[in-house]
Biopython code that builds the backbone (N, CA, C, O; Angstrom):
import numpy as np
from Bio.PDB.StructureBuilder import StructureBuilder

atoms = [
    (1, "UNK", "N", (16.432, -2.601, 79.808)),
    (1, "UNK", "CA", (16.500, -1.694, 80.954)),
    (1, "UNK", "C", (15.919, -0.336, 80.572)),
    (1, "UNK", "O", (15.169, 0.373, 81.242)),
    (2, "UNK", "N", (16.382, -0.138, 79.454)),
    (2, "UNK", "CA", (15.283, 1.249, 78.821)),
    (2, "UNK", "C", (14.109, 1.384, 79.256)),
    (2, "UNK", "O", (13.731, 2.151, 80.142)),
    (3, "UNK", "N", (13.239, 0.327, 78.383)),
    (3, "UNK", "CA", (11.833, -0.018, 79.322)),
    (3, "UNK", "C", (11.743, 0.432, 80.176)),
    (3, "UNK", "O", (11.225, 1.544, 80.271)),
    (4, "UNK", "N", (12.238, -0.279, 81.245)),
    (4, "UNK", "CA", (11.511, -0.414, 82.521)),
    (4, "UNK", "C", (12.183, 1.000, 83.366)),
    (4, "UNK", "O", (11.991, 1.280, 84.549)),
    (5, "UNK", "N", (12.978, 1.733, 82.411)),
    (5, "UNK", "CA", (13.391, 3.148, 82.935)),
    (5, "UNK", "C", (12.653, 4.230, 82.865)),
    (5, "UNK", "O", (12.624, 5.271, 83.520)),
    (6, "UNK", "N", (11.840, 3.675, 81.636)),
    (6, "UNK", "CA", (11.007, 4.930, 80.798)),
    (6, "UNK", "C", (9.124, 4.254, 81.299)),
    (6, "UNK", "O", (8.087, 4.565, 80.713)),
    (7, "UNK", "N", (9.253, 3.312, 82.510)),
    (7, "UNK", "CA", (7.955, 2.595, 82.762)),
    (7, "UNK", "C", (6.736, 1.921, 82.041)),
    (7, "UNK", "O", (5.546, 1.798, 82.331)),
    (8, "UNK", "N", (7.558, 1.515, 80.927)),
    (8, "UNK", "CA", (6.915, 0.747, 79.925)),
    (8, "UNK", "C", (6.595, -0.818, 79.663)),
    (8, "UNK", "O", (5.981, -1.271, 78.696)),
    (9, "UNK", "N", (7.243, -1.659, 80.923)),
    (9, "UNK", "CA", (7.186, -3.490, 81.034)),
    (9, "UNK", "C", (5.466, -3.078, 81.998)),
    (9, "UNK", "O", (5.212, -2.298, 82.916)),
    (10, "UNK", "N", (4.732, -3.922, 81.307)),
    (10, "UNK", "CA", (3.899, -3.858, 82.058)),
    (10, "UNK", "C", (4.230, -4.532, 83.646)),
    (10, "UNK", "O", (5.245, -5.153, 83.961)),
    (11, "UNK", "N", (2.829, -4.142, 84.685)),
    (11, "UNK", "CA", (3.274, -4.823, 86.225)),
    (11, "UNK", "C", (3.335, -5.838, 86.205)),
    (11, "UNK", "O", (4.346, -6.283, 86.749)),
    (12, "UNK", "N", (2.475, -6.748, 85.671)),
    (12, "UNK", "CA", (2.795, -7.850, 85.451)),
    (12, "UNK", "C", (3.335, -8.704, 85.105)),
    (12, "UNK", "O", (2.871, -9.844, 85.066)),
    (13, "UNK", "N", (4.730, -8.292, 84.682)),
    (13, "UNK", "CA", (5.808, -8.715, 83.857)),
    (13, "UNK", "C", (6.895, -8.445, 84.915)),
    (13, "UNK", "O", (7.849, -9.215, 84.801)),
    (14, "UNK", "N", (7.018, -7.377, 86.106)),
    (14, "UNK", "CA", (7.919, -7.072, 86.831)),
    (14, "UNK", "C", (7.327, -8.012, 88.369)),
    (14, "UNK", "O", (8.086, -8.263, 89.304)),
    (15, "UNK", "N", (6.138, -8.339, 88.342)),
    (15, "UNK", "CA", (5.413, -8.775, 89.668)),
    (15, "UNK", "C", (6.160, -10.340, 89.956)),
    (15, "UNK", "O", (6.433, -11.371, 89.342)),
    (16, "UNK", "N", (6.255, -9.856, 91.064)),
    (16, "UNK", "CA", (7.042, -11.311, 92.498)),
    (16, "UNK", "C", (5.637, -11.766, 92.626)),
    (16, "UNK", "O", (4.735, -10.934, 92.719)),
    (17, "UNK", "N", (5.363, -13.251, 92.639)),
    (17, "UNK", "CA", (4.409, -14.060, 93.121)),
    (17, "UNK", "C", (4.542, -15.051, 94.037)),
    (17, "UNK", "O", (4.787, -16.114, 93.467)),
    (18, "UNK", "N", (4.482, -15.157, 95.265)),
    (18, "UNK", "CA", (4.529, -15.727, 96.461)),
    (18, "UNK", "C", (3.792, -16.179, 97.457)),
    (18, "UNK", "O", (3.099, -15.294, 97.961)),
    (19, "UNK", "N", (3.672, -17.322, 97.976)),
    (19, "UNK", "CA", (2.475, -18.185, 98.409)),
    (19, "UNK", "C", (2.833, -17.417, 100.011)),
    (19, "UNK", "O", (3.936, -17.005, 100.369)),
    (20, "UNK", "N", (1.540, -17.383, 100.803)),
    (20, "UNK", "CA", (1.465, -16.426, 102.171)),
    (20, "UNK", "C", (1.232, -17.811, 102.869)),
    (20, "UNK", "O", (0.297, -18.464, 102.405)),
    (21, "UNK", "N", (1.974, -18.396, 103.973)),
    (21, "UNK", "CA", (2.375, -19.954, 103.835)),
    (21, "UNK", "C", (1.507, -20.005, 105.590)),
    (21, "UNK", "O", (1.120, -21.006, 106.193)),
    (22, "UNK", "N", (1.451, -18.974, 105.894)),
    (22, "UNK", "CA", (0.828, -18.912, 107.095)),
    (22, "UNK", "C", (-0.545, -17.474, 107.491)),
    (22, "UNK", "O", (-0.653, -16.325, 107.064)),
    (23, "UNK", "N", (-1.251, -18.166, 108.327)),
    (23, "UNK", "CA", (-1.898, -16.407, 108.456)),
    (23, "UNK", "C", (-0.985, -15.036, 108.762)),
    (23, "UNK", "O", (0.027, -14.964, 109.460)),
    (24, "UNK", "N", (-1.488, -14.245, 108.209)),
    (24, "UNK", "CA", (-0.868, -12.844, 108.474)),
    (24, "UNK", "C", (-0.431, -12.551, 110.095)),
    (24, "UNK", "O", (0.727, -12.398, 110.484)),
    (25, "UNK", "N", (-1.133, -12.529, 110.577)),
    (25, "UNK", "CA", (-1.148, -12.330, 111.871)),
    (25, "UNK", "C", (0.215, -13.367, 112.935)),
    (25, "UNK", "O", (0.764, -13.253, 114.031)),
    (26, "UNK", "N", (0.234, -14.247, 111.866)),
    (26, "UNK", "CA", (1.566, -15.122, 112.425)),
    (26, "UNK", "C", (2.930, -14.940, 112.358)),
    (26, "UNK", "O", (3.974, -15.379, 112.840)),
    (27, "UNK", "N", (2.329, -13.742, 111.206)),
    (27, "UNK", "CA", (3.839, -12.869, 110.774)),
    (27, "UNK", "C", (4.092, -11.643, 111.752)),
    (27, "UNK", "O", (3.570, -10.529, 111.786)),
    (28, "UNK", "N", (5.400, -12.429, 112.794)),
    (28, "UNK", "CA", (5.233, -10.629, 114.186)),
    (28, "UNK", "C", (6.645, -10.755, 113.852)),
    (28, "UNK", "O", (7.072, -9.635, 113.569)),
    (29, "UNK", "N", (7.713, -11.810, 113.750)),
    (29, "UNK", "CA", (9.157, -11.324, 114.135)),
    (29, "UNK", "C", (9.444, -10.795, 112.862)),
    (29, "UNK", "O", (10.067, -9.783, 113.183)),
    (30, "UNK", "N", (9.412, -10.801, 111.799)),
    (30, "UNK", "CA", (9.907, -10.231, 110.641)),
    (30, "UNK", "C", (8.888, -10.458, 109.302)),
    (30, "UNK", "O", (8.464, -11.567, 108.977)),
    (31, "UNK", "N", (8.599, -9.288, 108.643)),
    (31, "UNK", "CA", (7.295, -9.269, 107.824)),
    (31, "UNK", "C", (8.232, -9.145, 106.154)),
    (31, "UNK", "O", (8.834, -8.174, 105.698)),
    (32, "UNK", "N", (8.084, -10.196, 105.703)),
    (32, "UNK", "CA", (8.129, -10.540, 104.431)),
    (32, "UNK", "C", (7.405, -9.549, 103.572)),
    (32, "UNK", "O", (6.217, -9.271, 103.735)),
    (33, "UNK", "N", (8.209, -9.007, 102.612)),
    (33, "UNK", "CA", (7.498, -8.469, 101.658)),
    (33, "UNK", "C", (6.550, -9.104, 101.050)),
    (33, "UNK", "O", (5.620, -8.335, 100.806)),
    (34, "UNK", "N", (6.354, -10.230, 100.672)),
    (34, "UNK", "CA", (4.679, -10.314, 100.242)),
    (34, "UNK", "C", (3.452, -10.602, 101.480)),
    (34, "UNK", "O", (2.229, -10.730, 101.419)),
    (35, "UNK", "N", (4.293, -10.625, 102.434)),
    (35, "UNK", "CA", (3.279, -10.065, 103.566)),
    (35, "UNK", "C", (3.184, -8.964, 103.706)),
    (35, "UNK", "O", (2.033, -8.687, 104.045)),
    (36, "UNK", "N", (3.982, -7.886, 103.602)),
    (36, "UNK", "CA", (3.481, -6.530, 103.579)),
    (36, "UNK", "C", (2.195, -6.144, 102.523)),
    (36, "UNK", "O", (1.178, -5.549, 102.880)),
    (37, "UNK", "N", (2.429, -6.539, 101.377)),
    (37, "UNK", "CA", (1.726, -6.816, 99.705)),
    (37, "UNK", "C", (0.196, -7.027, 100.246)),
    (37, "UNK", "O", (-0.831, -6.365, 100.097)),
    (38, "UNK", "N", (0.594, -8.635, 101.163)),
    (38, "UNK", "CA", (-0.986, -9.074, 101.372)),
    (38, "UNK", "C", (-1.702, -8.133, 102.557)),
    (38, "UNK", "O", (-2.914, -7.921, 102.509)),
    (39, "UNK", "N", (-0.871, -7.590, 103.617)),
    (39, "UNK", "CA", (-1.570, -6.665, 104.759)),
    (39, "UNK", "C", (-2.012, -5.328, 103.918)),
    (39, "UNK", "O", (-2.960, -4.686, 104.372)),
    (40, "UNK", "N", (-1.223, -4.768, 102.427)),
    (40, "UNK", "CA", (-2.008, -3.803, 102.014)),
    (40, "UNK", "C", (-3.529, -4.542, 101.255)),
    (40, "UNK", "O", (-4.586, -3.912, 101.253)),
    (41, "UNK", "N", (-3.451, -5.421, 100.874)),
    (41, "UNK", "CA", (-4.345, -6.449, 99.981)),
    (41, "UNK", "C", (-5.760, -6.124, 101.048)),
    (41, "UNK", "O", (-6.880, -5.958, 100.565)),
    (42, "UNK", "N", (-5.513, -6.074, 102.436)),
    (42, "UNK", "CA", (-6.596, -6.884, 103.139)),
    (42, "UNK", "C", (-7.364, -5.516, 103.720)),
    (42, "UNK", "O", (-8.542, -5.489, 104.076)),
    (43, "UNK", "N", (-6.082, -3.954, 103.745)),
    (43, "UNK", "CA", (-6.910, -2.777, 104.095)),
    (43, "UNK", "C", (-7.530, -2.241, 102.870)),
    (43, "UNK", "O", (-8.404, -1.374, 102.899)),
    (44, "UNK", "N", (-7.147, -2.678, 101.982)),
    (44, "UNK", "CA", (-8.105, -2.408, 100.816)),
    (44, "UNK", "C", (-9.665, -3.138, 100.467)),
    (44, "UNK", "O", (-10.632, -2.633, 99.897)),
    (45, "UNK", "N", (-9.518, -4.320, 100.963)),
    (45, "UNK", "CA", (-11.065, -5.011, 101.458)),
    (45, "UNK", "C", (-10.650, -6.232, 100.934)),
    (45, "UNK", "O", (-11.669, -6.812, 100.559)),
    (46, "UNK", "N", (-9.625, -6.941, 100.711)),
    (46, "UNK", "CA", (-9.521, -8.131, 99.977)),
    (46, "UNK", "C", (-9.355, -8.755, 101.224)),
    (46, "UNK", "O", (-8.818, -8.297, 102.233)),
    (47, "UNK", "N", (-9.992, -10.098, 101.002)),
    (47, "UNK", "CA", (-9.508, -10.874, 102.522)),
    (47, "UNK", "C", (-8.268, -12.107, 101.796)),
    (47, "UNK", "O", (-8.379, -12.556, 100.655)),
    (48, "UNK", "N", (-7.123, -12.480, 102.778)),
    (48, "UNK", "CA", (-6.310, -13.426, 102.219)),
    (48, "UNK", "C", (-6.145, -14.042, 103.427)),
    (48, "UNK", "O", (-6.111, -13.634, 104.588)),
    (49, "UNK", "N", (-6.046, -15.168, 102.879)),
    (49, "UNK", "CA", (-5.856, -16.260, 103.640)),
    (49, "UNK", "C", (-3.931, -17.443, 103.232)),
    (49, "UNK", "O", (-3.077, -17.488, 102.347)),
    (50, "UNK", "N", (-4.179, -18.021, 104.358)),
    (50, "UNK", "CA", (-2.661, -19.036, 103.955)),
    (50, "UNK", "C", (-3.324, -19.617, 102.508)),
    (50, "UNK", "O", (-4.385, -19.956, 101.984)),
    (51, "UNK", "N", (-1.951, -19.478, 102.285)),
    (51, "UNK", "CA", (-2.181, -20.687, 100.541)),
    (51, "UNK", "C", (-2.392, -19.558, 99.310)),
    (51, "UNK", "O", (-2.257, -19.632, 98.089)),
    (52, "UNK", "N", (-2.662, -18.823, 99.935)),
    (52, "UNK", "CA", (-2.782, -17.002, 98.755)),
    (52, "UNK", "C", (-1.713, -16.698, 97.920)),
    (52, "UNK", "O", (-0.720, -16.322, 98.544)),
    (53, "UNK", "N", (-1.618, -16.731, 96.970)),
    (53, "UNK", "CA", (-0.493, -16.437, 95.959)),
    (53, "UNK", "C", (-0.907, -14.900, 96.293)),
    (53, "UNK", "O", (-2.063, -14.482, 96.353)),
    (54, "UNK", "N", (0.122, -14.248, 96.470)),
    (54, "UNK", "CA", (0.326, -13.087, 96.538)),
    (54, "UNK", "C", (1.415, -11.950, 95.160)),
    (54, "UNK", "O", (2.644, -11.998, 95.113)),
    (55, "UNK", "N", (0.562, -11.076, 94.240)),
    (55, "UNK", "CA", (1.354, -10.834, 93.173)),
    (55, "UNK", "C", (2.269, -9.644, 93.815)),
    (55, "UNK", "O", (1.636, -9.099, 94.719)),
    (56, "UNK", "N", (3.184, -9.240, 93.682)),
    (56, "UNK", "CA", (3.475, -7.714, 94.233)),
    (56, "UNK", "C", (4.999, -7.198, 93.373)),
    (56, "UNK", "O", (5.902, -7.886, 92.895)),
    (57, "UNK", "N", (4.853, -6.039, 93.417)),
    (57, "UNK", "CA", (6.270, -4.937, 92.321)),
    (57, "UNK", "C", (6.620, -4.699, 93.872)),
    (57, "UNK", "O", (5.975, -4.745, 94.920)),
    (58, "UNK", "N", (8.054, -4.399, 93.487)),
    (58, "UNK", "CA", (8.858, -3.525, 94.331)),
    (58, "UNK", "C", (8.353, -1.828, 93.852)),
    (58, "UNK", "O", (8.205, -1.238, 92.782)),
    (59, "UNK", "N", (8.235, -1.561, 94.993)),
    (59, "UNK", "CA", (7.914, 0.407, 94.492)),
    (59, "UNK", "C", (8.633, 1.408, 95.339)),
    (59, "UNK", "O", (9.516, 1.015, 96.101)),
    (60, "UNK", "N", (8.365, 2.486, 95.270)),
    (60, "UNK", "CA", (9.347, 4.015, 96.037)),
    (60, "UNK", "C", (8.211, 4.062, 97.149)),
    (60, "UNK", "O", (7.969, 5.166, 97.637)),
    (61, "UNK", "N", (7.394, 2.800, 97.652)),
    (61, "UNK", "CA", (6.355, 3.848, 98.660)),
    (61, "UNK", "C", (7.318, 3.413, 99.888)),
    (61, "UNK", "O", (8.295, 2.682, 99.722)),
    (62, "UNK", "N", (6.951, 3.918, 101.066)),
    (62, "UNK", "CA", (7.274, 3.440, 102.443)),
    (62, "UNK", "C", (7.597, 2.133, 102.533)),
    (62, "UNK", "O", (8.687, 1.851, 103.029)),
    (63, "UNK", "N", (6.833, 1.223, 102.133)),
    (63, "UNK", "CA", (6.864, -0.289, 102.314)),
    (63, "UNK", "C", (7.858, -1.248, 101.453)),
    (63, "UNK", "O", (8.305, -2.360, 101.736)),
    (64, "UNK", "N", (8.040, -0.459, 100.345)),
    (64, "UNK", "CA", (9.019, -0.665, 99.133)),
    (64, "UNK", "C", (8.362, -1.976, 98.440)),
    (64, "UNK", "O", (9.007, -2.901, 97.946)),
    (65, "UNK", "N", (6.927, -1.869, 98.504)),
    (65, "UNK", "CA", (6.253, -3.145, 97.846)),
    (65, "UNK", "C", (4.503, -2.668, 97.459)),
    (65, "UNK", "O", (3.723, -2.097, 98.220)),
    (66, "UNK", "N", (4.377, -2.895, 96.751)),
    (66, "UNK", "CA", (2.497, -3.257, 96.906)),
    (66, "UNK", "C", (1.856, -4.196, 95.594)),
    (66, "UNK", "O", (2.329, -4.458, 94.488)),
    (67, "UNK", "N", (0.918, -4.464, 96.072)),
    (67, "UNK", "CA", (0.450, -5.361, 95.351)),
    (67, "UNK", "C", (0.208, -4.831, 94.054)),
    (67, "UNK", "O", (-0.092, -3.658, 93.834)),
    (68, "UNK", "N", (0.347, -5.737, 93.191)),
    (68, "UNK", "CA", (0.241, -5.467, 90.964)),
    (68, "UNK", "C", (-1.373, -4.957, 91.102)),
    (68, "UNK", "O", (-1.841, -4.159, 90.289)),
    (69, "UNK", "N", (-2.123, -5.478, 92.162)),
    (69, "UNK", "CA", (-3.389, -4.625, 91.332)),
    (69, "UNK", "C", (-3.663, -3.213, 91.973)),
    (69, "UNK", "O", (-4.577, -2.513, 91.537)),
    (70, "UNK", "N", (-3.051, -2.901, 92.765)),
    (70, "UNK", "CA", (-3.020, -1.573, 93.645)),
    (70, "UNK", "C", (-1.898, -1.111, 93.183)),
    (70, "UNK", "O", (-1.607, -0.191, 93.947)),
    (71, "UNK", "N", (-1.027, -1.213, 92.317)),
    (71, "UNK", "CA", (0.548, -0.190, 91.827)),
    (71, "UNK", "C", (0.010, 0.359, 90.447)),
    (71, "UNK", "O", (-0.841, -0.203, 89.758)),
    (72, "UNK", "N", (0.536, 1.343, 90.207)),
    (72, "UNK", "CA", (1.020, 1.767, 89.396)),
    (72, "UNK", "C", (2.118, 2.210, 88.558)),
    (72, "UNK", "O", (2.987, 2.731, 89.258)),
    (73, "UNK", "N", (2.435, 2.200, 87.206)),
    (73, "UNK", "CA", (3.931, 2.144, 86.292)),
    (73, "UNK", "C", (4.768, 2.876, 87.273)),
    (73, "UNK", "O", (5.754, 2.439, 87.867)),
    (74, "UNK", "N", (4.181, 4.161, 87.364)),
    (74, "UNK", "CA", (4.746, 5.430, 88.284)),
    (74, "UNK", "C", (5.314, 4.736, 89.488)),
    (74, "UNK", "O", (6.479, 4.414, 89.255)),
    (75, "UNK", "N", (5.039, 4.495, 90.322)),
    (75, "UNK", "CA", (4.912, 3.532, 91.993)),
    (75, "UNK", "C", (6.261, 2.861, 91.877)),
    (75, "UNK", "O", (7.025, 3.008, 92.831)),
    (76, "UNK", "N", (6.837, 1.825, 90.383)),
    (76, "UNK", "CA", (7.937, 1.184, 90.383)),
    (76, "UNK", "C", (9.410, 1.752, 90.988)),
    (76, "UNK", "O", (9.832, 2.828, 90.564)),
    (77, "UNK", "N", (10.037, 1.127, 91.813)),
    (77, "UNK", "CA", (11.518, 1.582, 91.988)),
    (77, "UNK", "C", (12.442, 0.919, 90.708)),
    (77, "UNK", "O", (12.500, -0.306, 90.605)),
    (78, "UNK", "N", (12.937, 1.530, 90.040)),
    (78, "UNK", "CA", (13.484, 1.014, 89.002)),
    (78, "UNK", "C", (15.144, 0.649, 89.553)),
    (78, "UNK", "O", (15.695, -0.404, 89.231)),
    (79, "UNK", "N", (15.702, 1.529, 90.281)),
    (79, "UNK", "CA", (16.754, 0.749, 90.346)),
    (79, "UNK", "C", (16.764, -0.475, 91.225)),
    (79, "UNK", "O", (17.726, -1.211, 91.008)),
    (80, "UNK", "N", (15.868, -0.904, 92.234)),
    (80, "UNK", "CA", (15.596, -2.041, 93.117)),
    (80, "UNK", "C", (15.877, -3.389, 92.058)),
    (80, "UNK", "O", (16.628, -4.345, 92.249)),
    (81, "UNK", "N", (14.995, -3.097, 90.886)),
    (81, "UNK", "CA", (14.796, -4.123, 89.578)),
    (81, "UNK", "C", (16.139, -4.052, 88.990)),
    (81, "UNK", "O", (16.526, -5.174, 88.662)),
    (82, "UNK", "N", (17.026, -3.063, 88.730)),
    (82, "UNK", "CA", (18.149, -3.270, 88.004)),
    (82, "UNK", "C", (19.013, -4.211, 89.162)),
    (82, "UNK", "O", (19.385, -5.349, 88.872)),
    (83, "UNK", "N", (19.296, -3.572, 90.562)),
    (83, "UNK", "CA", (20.006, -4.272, 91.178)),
    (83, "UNK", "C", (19.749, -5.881, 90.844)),
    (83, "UNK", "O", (20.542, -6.789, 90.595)),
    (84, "UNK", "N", (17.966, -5.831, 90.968)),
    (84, "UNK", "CA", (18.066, -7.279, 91.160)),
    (84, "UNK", "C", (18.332, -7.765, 89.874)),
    (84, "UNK", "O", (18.184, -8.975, 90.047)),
    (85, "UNK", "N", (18.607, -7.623, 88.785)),
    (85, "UNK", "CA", (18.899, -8.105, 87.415)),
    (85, "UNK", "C", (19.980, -8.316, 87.763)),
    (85, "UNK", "O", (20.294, -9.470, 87.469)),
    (86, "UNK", "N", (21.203, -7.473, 88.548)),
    (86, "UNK", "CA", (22.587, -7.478, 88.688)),
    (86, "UNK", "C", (22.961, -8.454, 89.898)),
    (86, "UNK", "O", (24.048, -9.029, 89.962)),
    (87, "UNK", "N", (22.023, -8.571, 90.776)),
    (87, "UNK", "CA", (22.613, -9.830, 91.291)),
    (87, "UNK", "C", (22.063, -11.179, 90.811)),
    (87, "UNK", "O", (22.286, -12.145, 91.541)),
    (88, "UNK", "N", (21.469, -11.344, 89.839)),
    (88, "UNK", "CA", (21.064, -12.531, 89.039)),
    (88, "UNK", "C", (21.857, -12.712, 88.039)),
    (88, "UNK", "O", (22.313, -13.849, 88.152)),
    (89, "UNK", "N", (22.241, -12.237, 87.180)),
    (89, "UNK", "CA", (23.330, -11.843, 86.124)),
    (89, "UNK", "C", (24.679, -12.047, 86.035)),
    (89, "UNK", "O", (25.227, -12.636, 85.103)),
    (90, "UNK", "N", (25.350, -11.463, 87.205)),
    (90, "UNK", "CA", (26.759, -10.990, 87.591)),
    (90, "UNK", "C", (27.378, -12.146, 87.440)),
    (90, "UNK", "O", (27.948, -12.266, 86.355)),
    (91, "UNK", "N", (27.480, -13.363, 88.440)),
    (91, "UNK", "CA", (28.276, -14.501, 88.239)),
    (91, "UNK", "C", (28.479, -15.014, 87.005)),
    (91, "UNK", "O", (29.563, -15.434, 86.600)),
    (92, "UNK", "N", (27.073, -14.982, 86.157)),
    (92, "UNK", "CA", (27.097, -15.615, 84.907)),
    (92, "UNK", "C", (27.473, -14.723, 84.185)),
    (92, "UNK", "O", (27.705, -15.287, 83.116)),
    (93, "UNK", "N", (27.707, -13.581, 84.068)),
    (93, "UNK", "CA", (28.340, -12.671, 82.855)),
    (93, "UNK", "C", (30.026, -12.509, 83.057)),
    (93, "UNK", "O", (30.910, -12.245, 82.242)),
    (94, "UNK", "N", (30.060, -12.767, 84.412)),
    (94, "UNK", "CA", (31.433, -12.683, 85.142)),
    (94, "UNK", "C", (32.393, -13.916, 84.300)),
    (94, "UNK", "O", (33.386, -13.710, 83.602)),
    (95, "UNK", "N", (31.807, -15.104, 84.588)),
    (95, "UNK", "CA", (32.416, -16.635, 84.118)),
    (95, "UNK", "C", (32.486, -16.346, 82.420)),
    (95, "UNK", "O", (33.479, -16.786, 81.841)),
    (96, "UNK", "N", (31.638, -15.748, 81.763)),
    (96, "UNK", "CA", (31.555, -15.021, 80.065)),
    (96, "UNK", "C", (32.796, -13.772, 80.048)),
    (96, "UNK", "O", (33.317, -13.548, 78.955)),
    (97, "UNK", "N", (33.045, -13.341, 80.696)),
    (97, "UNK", "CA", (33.794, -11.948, 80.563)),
    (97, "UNK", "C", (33.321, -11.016, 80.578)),
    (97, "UNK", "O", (34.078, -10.083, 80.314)),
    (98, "UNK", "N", (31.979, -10.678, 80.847)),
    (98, "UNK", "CA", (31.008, -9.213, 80.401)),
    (98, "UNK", "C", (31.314, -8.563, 81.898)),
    (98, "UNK", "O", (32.177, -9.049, 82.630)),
    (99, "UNK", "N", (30.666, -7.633, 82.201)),
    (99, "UNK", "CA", (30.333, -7.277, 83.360)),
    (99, "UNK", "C", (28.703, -6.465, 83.259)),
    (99, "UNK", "O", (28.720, -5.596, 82.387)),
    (100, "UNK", "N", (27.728, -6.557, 83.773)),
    (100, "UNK", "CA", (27.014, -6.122, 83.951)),
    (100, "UNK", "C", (26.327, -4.627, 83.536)),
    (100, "UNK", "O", (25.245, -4.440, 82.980)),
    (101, "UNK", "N", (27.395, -3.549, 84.029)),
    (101, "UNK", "CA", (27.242, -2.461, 82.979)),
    (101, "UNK", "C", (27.185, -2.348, 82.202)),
    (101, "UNK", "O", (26.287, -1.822, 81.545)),
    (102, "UNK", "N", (28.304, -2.876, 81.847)),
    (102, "UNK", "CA", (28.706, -2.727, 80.059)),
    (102, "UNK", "C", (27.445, -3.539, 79.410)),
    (102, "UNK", "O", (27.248, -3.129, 78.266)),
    (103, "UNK", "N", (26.790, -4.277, 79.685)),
    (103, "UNK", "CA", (26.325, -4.696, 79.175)),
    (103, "UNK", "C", (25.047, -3.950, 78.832)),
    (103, "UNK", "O", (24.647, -3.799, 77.678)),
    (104, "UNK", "N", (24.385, -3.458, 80.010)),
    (104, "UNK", "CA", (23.533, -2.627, 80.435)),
    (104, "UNK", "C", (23.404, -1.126, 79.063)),
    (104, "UNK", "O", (22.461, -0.544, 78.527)),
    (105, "UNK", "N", (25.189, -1.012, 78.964)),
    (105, "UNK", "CA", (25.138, 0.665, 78.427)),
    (105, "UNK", "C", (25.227, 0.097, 76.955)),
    (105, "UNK", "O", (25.036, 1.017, 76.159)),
    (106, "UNK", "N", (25.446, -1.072, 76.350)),
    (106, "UNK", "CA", (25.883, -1.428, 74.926)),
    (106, "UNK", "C", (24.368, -1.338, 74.476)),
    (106, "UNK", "O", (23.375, -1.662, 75.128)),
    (107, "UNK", "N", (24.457, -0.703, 72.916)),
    (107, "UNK", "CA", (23.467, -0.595, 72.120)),
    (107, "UNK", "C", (22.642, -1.817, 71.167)),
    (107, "UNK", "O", (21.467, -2.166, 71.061)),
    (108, "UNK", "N", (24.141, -2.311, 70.459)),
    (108, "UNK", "CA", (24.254, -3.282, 69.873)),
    (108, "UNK", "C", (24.502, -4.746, 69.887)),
    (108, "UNK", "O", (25.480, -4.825, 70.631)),
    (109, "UNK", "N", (24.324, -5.473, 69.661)),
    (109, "UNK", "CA", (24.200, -7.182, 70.176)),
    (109, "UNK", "C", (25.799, -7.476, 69.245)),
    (109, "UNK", "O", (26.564, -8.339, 69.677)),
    (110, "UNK", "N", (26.135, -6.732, 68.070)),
    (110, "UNK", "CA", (27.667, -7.362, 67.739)),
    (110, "UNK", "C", (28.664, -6.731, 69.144)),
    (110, "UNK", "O", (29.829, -7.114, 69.042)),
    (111, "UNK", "N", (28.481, -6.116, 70.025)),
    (111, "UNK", "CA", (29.715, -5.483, 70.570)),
    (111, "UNK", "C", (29.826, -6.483, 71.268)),
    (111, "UNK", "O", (30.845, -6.352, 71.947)),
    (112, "UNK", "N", (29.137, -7.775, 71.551)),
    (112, "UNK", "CA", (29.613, -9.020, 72.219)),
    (112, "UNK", "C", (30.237, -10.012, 71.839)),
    (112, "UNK", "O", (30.910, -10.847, 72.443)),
    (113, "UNK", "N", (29.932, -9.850, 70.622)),
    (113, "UNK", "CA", (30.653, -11.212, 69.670)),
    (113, "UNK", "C", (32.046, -10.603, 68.570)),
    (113, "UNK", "O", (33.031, -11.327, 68.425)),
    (114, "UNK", "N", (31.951, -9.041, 67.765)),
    (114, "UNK", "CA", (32.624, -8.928, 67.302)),
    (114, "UNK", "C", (33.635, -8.113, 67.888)),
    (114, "UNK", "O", (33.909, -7.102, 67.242)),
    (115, "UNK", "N", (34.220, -8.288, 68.885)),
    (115, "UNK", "CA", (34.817, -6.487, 69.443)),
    (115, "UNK", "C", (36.607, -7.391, 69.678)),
    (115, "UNK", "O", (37.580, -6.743, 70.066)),
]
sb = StructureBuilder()
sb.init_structure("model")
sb.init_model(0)
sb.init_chain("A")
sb.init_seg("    ")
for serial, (resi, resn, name, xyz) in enumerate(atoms, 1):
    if name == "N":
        sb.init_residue(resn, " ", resi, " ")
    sb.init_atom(name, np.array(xyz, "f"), 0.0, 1.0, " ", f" {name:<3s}", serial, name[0])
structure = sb.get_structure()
């Protein structure tokens, strides 16, 4: 979590990849973040089509997304990424005894096994 506090995981290591399963334009009742990703993709001059793997970071802009080759380290929302570590995590550290913070704030790898 340091890392990615101090913007050091590269984008590509934090990037959501998601297939655009229909044309853009089919997307009116509710726009999926990697449809947002691909509608910035396409004002930038990229054309996408259905079947498009779409790469994209969560970021601090308006859209709270853009595509890995249009972001930058800076651009990342870092706590969006911690949350989502914490709701991936939680049950399984929960059923272990940890909790998530603690785990988060510990330095050392014995404070799990010897404490």
């Amino acid at each position: 979590i340091d890392d990615l506090r101090k913007k050091k995981i590269p984008l590509e290591d934090l990037a959501f990849n998601v297939m655009v399963s229909k044309d853009l334009d089919e997307y009116v009742d509710t726009t999926p973040q990697h449809v947002k990703a691909a509608r910035q993709l396409e004002r930038s001059g990229k054309k996408v089509k259905r079947g498009d793997i779409i790469s994209f970071v969560k970021t601090v802009s308006p859209d709270g997304v853009k595509p890995t080759t249009l972001a930058r380290p800076e651009d990342i929302d870092v706590n969006k990424y911690i949350e989502y570590m914490r709701s991936t995590f939680e049950q399984l550290l929960d059923a272990l005894g940890y909790e998530f913070d603690e785990i988060i704030t510990s330095t050392r790898l014995e404070d799990f096994f010897w404490s």
